[in-house]
N, C-alpha and C positions, 0 to 999 in steps of 0.2 A: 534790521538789527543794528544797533549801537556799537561802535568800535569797542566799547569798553565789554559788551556782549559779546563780542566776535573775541577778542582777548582769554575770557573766561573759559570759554569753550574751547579755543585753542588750548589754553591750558588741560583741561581736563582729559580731550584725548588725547594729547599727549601721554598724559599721565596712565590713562586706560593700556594704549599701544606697550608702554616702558613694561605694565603690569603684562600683558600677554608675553612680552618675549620674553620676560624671564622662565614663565613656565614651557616655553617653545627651548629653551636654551639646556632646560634643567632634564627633558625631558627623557632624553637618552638613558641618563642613570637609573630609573624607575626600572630595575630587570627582576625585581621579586618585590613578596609583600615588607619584606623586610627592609627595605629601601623608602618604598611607598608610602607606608605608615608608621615607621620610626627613624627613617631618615640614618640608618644603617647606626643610629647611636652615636653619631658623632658629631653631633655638632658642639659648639663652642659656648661656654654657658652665657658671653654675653650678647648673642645671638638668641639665644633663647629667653633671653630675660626679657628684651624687647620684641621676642614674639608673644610672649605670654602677656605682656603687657598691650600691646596693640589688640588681643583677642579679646581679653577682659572693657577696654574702653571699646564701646561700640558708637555708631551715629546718634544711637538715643543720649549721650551724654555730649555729645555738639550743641545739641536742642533741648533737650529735660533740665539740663545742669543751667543753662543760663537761664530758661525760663523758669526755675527756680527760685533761681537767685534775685531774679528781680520780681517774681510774684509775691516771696515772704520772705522765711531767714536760712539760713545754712542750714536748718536740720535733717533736709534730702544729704548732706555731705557725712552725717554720721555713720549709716551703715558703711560708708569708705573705709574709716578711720578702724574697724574691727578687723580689717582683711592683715593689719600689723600683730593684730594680737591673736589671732588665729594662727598665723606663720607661726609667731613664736613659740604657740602650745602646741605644735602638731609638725613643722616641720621637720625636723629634725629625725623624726620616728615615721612618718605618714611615707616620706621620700621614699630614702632606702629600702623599707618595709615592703612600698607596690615595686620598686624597679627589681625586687628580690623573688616576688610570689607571681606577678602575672607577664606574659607575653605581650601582648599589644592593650588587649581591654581590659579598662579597670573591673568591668564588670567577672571578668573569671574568678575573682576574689571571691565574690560571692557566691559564684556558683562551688568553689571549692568550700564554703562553710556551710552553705544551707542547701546544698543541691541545685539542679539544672531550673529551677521551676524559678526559685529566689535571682537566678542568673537573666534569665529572661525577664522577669519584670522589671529587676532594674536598669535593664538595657533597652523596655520600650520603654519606661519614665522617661527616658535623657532623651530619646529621639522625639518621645509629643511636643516633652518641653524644647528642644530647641528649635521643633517645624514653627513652631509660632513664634519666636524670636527671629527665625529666620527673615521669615514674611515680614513681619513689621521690618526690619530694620532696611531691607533693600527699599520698602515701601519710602521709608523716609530719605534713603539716599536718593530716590527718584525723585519725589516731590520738592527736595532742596531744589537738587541741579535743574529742575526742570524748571522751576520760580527765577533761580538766577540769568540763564539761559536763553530763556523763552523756547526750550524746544519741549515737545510733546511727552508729556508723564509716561505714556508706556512705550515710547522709544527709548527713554532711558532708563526703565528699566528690562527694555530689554536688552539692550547695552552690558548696564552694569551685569546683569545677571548671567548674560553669557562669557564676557571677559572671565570673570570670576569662576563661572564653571570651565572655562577654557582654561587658563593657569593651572586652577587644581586636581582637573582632568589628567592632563601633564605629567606636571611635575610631583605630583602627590605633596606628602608632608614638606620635602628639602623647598619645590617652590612657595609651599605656603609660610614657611620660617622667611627665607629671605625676601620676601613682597612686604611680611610683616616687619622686619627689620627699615624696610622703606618706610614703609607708611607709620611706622611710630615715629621715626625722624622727622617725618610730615608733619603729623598731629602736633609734635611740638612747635614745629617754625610755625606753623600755620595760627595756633594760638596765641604766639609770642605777637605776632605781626600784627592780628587785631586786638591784641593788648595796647601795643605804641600806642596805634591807628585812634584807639579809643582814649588812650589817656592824654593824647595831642588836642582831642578836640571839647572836650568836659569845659563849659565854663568856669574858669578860676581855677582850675589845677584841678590835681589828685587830692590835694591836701580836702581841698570843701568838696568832693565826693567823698572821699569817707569820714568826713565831719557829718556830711547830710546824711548819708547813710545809717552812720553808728547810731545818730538820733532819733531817726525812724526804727532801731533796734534791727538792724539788717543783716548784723553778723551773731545772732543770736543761734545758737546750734541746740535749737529748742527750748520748751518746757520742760521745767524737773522734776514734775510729776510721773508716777507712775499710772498712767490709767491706760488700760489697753484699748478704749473706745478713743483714744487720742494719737493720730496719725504725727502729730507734731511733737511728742514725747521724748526726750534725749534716753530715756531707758527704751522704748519701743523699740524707737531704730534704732538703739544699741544690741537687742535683744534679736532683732530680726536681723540684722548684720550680723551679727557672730552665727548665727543658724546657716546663714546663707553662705559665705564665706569657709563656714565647714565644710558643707553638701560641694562648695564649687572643688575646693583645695581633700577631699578627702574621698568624693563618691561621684566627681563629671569628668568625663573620657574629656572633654578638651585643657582641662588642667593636669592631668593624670598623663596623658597620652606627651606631654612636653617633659616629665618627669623621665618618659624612658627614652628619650633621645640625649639625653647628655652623654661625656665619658665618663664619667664617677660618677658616685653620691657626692661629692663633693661640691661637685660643677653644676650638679643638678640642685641643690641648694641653693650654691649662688645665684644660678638663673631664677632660682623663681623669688628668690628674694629681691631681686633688682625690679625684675616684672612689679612686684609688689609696692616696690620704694617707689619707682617710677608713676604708679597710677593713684595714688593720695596725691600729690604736686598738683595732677594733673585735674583732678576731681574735682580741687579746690581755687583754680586756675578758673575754671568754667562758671563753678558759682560766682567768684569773684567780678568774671566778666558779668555776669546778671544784674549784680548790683554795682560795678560800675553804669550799666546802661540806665538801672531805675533811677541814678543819679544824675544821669547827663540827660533824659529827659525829662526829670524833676525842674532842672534849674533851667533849663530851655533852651537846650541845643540844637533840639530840635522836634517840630510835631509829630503826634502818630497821627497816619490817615487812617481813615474807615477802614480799610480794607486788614488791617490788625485789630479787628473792632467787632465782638461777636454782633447778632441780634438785639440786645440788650445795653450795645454800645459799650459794653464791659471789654477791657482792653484782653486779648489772646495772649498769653504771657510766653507760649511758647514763637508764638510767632515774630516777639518785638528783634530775637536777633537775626533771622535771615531776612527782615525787613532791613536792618541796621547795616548787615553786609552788601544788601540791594543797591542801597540810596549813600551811601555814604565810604563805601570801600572804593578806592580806584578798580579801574579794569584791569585786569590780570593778577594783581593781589584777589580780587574776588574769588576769584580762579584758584588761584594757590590755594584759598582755605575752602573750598569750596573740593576741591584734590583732598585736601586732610581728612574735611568729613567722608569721602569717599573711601579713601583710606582707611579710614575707624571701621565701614559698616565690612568692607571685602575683607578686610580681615578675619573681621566675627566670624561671617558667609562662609570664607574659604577653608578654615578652620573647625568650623561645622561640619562642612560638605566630608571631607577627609575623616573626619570624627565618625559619621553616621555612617560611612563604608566599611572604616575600620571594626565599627560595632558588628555591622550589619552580615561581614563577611566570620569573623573570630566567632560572636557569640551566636552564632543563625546558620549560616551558611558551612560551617564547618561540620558543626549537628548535622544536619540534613546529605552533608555528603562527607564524612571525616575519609574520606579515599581521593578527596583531590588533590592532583597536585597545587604547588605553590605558585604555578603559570596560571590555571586556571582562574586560582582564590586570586592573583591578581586582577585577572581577566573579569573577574566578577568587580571586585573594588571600583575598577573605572566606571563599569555601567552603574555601580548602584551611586556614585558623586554626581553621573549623568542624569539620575532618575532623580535625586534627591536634589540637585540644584535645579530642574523644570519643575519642579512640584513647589518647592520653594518660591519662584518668580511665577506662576499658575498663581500661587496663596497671596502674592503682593499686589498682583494683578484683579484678583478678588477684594482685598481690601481699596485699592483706587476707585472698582469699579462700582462697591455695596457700601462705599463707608465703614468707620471703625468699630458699625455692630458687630459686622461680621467677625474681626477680630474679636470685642469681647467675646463675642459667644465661642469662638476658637479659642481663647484665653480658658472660659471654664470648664470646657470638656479638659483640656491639656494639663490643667492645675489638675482634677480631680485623679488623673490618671498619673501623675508626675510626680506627687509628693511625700517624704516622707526614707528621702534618701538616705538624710545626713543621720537620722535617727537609726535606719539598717547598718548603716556607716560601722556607729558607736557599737551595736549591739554586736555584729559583727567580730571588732574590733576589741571590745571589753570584756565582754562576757563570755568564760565556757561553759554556763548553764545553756546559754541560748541555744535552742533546734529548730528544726526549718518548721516542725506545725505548731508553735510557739510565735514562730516569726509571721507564718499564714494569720494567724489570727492577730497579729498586732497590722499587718497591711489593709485587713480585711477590717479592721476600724478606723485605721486611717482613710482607705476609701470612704467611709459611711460616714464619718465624720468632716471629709472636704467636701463629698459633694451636698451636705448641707448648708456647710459654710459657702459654697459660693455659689449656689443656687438661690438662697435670701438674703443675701448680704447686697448693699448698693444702694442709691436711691433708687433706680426699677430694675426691683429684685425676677431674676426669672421665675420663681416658685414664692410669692408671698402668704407668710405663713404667721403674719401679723405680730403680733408679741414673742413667737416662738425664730422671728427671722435672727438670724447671726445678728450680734449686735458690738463685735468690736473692727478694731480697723483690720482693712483687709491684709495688712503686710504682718497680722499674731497669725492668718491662719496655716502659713507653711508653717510657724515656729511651733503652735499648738499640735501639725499634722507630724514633724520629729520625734516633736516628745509622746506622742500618743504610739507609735514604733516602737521606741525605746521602752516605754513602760511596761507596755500590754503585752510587747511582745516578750518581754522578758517577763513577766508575772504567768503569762501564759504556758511558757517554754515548766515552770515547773508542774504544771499541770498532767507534762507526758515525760515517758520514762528520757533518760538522760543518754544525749547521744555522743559519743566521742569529738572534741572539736579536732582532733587528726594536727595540731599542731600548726592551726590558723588564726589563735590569738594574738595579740600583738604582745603577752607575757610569753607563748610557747616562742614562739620568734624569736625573741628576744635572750632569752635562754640557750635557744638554737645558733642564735649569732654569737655570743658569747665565746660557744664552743670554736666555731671553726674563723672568729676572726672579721671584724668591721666592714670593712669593703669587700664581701661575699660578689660574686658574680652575678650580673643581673641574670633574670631566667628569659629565656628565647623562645618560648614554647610560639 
């Protein structure tokens, strides 16, 4: 191995080690659940701002953003851009509102509007959909460091995978805030660094990269048409960014769950507004580097080998930057960003892991035995972070070993079963016509309608049904699976007699606040 290899690696377990001890240092304080999974409500909003932020950028935007950037034009940066105008229409009221009505999971919301049945399905949505995020993203932190490195793909995932479930084991939520608080500081030095790094070596400057760029139309944030078969569309992924950015900021435990640890509504505003500010810069930072790179080996910086180079000799676009970091980063800066991306994924990971206990114990385990104490419902929380981070690195370790079929085909069981949050969200949240066998049958067509969408949808569709296959881009059919919730289920809900919404609208609330005064007391249930 290469001193400059030996560097990288030093770097990184460093960085591993740093990540274990804080959750070995935090872990004392974990004495209830109320510690574990809201971090007893006190943390500091701009500690949260930068956790929220490090949880939302994952490894896939190290590598999808720059290969982006240099495969077409910015229009992957558009659903970014929604996450500000989402904040602005919903935070203000979405905050206060959960840190007022549920205890730990966002999901008791629903079970307090539409009964235990609507509470449980949207608390396995959030778990399908994040096991396959899970898996993919440790997958990619392994396949990076293990490119850079030279050491063996499933020793470093099983590395990353146990540090990560070690810390979070730990130190519950308070470790996974302050690792986040690192590793966003990370992300950024680490980006800034191969920005220099890249813009030192561009022939002719900065100036004729984005002269060459602008002229190949490289910061183009799409097509202005509306066609929904058009994945490159500025209204598409405007349309599917506001949908998604709802579901995250209004109906996912890991957005929701950072909400109830501040000390006010206040604080808890600011923190996720910061989260927010901070991850557009950052978004746009990564595309940026993309097409700085299609610039710098446009004008000939330098060549790509084969080994960036499908079958077809067709360049890998995701692959030209950790080639770029390979061959042209010093040793131990590699390292350093090489630490970031690791950073972005244990984040996601560790914030999951915490998430899916926290669900797992509140909306599951408390049913099943409401006589536990709070030692125990802790004693539960660590083993199910336990079970849920080996299942996770098991799912990465599948993808290394099957290829990323296996993933698609885990992508569309999990889509099919996952979808259709942000629409409960709204119905939930809007409407006091809605009832729970109104909302039954708006899920129950959302089911029948994703898993046709992504059963024929693809170029090898799993179920080819020829002319009658889905035929627009894949990123309408969450936004078609929201509105299909929202519609049905509320056209449906008049179908059966009208049930009390018991003062879980966001108008009864609202009225309710009024009376007893703004900053109401969060609920601890």
């Amino acid at each position: 191995m290469s001193t400059g290899r030996w560097l990288d690696t030093g770097v990184l377990l460093l960085y591993l080690a740093a990540m274990a001890a804080v959750g070995w240092r935090l872990a004392r304080r974990q004495t209830s659940t109320e510690a574990y999974f809201v971090a007893r409500r006190s943390v500091p909003h701009w500690a949260m701002g930068l956790s929220l932020f490090a949880t939302l950028i994952s490894s896939i935007t190290f590598i999808a953003y720059p290969g982006s950037g240099y495969a077409g034009n910015w229009s992957e940066l558009v659903p970014g851009f929604m996450v500000l105008i989402v904040l602005a229409l919903v935070g203000g009221v979405v905050i206060p509102f959960y840190r007022e009505v549920v205890g730990v999971s966002a999901y008791e919301y629903f079970g307090q509007r539409f009964g235990y049945g609507a509470r449980a399905y949207a608390g396995l949505a959030f778990i399908a959909g994040h096991f396959s995020k899970m898996g993919f993203v440790l997958y990619l932190m392994a396949l990076t460091a293990s490119s850079m490195t030279g050491w063996n793909l499933y020793l470093w995932l099983l590395l990353i995978g146990l540090v990560t479930l070690f810390y979070t084991w730990l130190g519950g939520l308070e470790a996974v805030i302050w690792t986040d608080v690192v590793q966003g500081l990370l992300m950024w030095l680490g980006a800034l660094v191969v920005l220099g790094l890249l813009l030192a070596e561009i022939p002719g400057g900065v100036g004729a990269a984005i002269e060459h760029a602008a002229a190949a139309d490289k910061f183009q944030l799409g097509r202005w048409n509306f066609d929904p078969a058009d994945r490159t569309s500025f209204w598409v992924m405007s349309l599917y960014g506001f949908f998604w950015y709802l579901q995250k900021y209004g109906a996912d435990q890991t957005v929701v769950q950072r909400y109830l640890v501040a000390r006010s509504h206040r604080e808890a505003f600011r923190g996720v507004a910061l989260g927010a500010l901070l991850c557009v810069p950052i978004w746009a930072l990564f595309m940026f580097l993309g097409t700085l790179l299609w610039s710098y080996y446009e004008l000939g910086g330098a060549s790509l080998p084969e080994a960036v180079r499908d079958a077809q000799g067709r360049i890998k676009a995701d692959a030209v930057f950790p080639h770029f970091l390979a061959t042209q980063v010093p040793g131990g800066l590699a390292g350093l960003f090489i630490a970031a991306l690791l950073g972005a994924g244990m984040s996601t990971l560790s914030s999951d892991l915490n998430c899916l206990a926290a669900v797992g114990v509140q909306d599951y385990y408390r049913r099943l035995r409401p006589e536990a104490s709070d030692a125990e419902r802790l004693r539960v929380g660590r083993w199910l972070v336990v079970g849920c981070g080996l299942l996770a690195t098991g799912i990465a370790a599948l993808i290394a070993w099957r290829g990323e079929r296996v993933l698609a085909f885990y992508y569309a069981v999990t889509s099919i079963v996952s979808g259709g949050l942000a629409g409960l969200f709204l119905l939930a949240f809007l409407s006091r016509r809605a009832n729970r066998r109104g909302v039954w049958v708006g899920i129950g067509a959302n089911l029948a309608f994703t898993a046709w969408a992504v059963l024929t949808s693809g170029r090898e569709p799993w179920l080819d049904l020829g002319r009658f296959n889905y035929p627009w881009a894949g990123v309408m059919i969450g936004v078609i699976g929201h509105g299909i919730v929202l519609v049905v289920g509320y056209l449906a809900s008049w179908c059966f007699s009208r049930e009390p919404a018991r003062g879980w609208t966001v108008w009864d609330w609202r009225r309710l606040r009024a009376s007893r005064g703004p900053e109401a007391e969060p609920c601890t249930r």
